[in-house]
N, C-alpha and C positions, 0 to 999 in steps of 0.2 A: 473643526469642520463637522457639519451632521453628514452621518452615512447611513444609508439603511444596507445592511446584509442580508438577502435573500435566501432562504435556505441555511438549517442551523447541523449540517453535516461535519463530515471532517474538517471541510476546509473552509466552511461557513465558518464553523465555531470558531476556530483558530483566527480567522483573519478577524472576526469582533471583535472578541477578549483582544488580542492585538491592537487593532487600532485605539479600542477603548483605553487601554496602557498607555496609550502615546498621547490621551487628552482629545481623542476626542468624543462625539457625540453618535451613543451606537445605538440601534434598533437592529436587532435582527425577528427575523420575520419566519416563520413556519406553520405549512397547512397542519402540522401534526399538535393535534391540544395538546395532547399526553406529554409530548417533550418538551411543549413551552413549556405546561406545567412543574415539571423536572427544575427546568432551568429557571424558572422563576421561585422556587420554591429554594437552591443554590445547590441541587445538585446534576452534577455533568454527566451528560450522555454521551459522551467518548473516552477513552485512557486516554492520554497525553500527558508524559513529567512537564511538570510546570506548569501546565495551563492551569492547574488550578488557583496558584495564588493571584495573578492578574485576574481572572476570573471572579474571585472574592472582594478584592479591590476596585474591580468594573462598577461591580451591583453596590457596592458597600457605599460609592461614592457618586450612586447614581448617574455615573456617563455610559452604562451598558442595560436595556433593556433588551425585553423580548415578547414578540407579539405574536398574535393570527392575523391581525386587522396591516394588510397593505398598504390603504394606505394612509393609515397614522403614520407609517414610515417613513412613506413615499414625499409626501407634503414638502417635510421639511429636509430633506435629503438634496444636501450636494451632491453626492455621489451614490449610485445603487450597484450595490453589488450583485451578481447573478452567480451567486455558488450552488449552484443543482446538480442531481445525479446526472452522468451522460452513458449510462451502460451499455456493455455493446448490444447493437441488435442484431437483425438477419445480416448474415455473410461479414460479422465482427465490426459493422459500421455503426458509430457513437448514434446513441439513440438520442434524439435535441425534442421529443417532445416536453418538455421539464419547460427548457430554457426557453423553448418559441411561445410556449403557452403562457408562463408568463412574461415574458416580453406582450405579449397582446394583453397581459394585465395592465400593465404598466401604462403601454397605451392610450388605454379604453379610460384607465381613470384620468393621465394629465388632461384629456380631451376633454373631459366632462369638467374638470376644475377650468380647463381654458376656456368654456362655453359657457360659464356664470360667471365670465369677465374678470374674475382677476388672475387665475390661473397659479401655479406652482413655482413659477420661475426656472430656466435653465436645468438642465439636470444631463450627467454626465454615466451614462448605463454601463457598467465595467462585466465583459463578463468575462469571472475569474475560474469557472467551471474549464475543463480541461475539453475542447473543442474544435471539429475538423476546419480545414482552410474552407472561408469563405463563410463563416456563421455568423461574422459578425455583421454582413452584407443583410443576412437572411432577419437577424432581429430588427436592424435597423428598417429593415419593410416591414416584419412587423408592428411594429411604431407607428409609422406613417401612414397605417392603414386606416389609422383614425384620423387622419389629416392634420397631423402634426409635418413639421417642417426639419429633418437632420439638422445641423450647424446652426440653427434657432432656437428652437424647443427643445432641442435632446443631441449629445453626441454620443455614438457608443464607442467604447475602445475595449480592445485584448488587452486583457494583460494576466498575463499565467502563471499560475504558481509553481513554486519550486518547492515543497517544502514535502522532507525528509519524514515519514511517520515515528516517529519514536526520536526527532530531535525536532520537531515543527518550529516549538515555539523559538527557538533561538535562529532556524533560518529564516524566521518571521523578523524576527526585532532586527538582526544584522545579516540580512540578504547578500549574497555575493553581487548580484545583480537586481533590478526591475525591467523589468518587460513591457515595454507600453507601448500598444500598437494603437494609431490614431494617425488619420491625415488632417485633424483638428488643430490651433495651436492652444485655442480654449480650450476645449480637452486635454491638452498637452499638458497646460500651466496649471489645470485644479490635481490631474496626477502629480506632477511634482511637487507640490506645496503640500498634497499630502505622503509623498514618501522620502522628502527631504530629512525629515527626522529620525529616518530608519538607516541612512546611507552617510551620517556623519563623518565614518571613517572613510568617507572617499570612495566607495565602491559605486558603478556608476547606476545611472538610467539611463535605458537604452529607451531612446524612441524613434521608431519603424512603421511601417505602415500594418495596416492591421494581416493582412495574408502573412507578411513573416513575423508575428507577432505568434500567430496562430501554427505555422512551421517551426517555428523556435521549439517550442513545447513536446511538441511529438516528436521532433528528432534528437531532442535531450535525453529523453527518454528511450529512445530508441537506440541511439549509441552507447547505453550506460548499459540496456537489455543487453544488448551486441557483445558488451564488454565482457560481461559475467557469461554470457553464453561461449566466448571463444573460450572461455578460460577454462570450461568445465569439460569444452572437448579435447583440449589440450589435456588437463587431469587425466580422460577416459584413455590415451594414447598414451600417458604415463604410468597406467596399470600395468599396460600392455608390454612395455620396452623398459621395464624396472628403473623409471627414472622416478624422481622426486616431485612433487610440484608445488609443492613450498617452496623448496630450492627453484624452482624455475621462475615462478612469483617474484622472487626475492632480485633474484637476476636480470629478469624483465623490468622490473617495477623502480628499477633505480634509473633507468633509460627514462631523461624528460620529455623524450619525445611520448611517453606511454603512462608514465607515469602510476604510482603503488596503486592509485584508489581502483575498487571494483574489477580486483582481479581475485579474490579467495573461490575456491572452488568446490561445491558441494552438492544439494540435491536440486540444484534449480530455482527462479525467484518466481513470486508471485504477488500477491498484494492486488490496491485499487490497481494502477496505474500501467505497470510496466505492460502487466501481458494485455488489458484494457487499449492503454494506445499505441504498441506495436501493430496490433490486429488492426487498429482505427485506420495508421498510417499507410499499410498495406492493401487495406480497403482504398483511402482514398488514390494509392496509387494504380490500382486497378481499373477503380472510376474515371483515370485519366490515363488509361491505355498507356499505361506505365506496368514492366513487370521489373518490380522492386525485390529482387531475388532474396538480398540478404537476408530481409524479413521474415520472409516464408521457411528459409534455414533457420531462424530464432527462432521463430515458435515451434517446429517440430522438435529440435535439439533437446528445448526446453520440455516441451512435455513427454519426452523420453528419459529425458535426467530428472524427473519429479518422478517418474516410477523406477529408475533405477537400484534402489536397495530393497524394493518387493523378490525380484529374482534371486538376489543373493541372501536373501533372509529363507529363502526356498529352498535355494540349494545346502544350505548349512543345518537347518532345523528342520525341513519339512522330509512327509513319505510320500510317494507317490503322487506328486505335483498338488500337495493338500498341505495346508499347514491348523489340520484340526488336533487341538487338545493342546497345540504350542500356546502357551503364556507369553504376549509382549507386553515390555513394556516402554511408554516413548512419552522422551521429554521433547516437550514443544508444540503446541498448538498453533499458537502465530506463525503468519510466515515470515516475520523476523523478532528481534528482541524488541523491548520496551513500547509494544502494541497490545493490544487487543482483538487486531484487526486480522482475519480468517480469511479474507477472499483471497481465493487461488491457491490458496497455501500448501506450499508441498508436505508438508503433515496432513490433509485432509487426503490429497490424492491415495499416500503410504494404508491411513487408517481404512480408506474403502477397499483400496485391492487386501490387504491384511486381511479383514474383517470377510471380505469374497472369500477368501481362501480357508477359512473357517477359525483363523486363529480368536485367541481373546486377546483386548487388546486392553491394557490399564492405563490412560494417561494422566500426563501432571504439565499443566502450564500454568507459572504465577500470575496471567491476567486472562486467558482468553478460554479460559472453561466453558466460562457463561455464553458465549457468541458460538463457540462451537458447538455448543448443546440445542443453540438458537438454528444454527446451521441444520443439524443431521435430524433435526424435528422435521424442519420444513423440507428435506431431499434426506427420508433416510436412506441407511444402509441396506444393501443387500448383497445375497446370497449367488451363486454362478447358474442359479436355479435347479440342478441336479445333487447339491450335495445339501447339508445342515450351515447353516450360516453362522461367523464367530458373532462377536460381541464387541462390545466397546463401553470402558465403566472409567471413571473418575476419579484420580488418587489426588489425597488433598498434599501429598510432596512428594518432589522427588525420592526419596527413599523409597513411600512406600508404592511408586509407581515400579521399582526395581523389584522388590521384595516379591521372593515366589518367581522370579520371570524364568525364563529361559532364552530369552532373547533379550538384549537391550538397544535401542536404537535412539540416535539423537536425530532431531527435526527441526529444533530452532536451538543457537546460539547466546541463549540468554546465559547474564555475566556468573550468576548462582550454580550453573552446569559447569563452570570451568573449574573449580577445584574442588570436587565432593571427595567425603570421604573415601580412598576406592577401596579402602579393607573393607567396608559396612556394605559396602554397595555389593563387592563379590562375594562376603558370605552370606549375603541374602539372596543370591539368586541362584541359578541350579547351572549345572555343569555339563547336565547328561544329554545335549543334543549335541553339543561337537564333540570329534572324535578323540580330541587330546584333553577330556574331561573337563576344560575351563569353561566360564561364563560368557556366553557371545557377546559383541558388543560392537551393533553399527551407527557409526559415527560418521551421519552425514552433512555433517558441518564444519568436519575435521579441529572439533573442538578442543584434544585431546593429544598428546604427545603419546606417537606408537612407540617408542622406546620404554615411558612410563606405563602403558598401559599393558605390555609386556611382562615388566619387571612386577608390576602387577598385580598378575596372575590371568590376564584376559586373554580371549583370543579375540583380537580386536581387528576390525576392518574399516578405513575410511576411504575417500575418495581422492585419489591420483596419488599414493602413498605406497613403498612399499609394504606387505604384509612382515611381523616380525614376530617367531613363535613364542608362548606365551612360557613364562618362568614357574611349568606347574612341575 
């Protein structure tokens, strides 16, 4: 099939390179010259494991292009993908000028090619951007503003993605599900025919109407937020009554009615999507004089457990509610492993209140330096405005992000932080801010076994764990 992909972002790119693997015929499309030129020249504007080799095979075999010109794409396109930003706007509701704008691109050209008579033929408008109930109503009028006909000229459908940052490509090629929201059956049959080949081991396609197509997504997401969120106040309650919460995990998680996934508990999630469409969800339940409780619990929860280890990195190294002249140092820039991707991430939130409180901070992430350099340019750091403000500087490893510290704290759970040296790590860091002369070491991802970290020489702290003193 020819498809064109609209927008060459996270989930643009992915879904090209992807489809283009599967044989067929990609165009993707972006206003930004700079990144076609990137990507035309073969290199990638996102991390993603794996994407690169499909990605090399796309262009190598000419079924993957990339363009600025719409509609070269548009022409010969079965199917138009709408992967655009939807960020939140005023009062956390998804922002659709991206999507309606071009949607009224799309429009504006079939109309013109349909008014010099022979027109483009059918086209089936998917739009796979993450979007509130009832958008796809709103694109399909703007379509028809140019007098185009729905179920004639164009059908649109939902259909949303799933896919995991740091395992994309493989919930791409073997999706648990598809999502195809359409009251079309032409519509229905070019989705299927194009994700028959992804579903060969039998996992299904769901096809629904497009409102719960558009529901499915935000409450996927929103029970998964849910999930990690209960789990993290259950931890806070486990500080509290010296229980375990690994062990409680471990207990819970064998129950099929609850089952292991997205229960680990630590400094909070963030990323595109989670905190992106809780907010969305609760917006639109407000919109419809719905008070969606749960929701409004996840997002305060959550952005109280993404500053939760600033207070206890206070109370253990700082004086007088200042942490000036302390040394941190923190592994983890992504908000999770094998990304690049920074937004919301509770390592950003940790680095601003740190850096408020005047500490220095050294960090080391194996992929997302660059984006968080990109980040603290465009919204730097600041200061509580009455004291000297810390810093924040760039170690090229872990080591020497440890090295000199007086603090250590972990922020993302990447696989290279689970077994480091810990002789190297605690002779190079210093001892003299906790009382029992060892290395601090907060461990907000509970990456690390406190009985090891003990045995040691650490005085180590992570989240729902007891504390266990260190073998100095």
């Amino acid at each position: 099939m020819n498809i064109a992909v609209v927008g060459t972002g996270y989930v643009g790119l992915v879904s090209g390179v992807c489809f283009a693997e599967m044989g067929n015929q990609v165009a993707c499309v972006d206003i930004d010259s700079g990144k076609v030129d990137s990507l035309r020249d073969g290199r990638l504007t996102i991390y993603e494991p794996g994407l690169e080799v499909y990605f090399e095979r796309g262009r190598r075999e000419g079924r993957l292009t990339f363009t600025t010109d719409l509609a070269s794409a548009l022409e010969p396109a079965d199917a138009v993908f709408l992967a655009l930003p939807t960020p939140p706007g005023e009062g956390g509701a998804a922002d659709l000028r991206y999507v309606l704008g071009v949607a009224d691109d799309v429009g504006r050209l079939l109309a013109e090619a349909k008014a010099d008579g022979e027109g483009w033929g059918y086209k089936v408008i998917v739009d796979k951007s993450t979007v509130p109930v009832g958008t796809a109503d709103r694109v399909t009028a703007a379509i028809e503003r140019h007098g185009l006909e729905a179920g004639t000229d164009f059908d649109v459908v939902s259909n949303p993605e799933f896919l995991r940052e740091g395992a994309a490509v493989d919930d791409f090629m073997k999706p648990e599900r598809v999502v195809v929201g359409t009251d079309s059956e032409r519509a229905a049959d070019v989705m299927r025919r194009l994700y028959e080949p992804f579903v060969r081991s039998g996992n299904p396609i769901l096809v629904m109407d497009e409102k719960s197509a558009e529901m499915t997504k935000y409450a996927a997401n929103a029970m998964l937020a849910t999930k990690i969120t209960f789990m993290n106040e259950v931890a806070n309650l486990c500080e509290r009554v010296g229980a375990d919460v690994d062990k409680v995990r471990r207990g819970i998680g064998t129950d099929s009615r609850i089952g292991p996934k997205f229960l680990y508990a630590g400094i909070g999630f963030g990323g595109s999507c989670f905190p992106k469409d809780v907010q969305a969800l609760h917006r639109t339940a407000r919109e419809n004089d719905y008070d969606f409780q749960i929701l409004g619990a996840v997002l305060d929860v959550n952005d109280e457990q993404r500053r939760s280890m600033v207070p206890r990195v206070l109370e253990a190294a700082g004086t007088d509610g200042r942490l000036d002249g302390v040394r941190v140092g923190l592994w983890g820039l992504a908000f999770k492993p094998h990304t690049d991707d920074v937004r919301e991430s509770p390592a950003h939130v940790i680095i601003r209140e740190l850096v408020r409180l005047g500490a220095d901070v050294h960090a080391f992430d194996p992929e997302a330096a660059g984006t968080t350099k990109e980040t603290f340019e465009r919204e730097p750091l600041e200061g509580d405005g009455t004291n000297s403000v810390g810093s924040l500087s760039y170690a090229e490893s872990a080591y020497a992000a440890a090295d000199g510290a007086d603090v250590l704290v972990v922020a993302t759970e990447w696989p290279e932080f689970r077994r480091p040296d810990l002789e190297r790590v605690r002779a190079s860091m210093t001892g003299g801010r906790s009382g029992d002369g060892a290395p601090l070491v907060f461990d907000g991802r509970n990456v690390f076994d406190p009985e090891r970290m003990a045995e040691a020489g650490f005085t180590y702290h992570s989240v729902g764990r007891p504390h266990i003193a260190p073998a100095v």
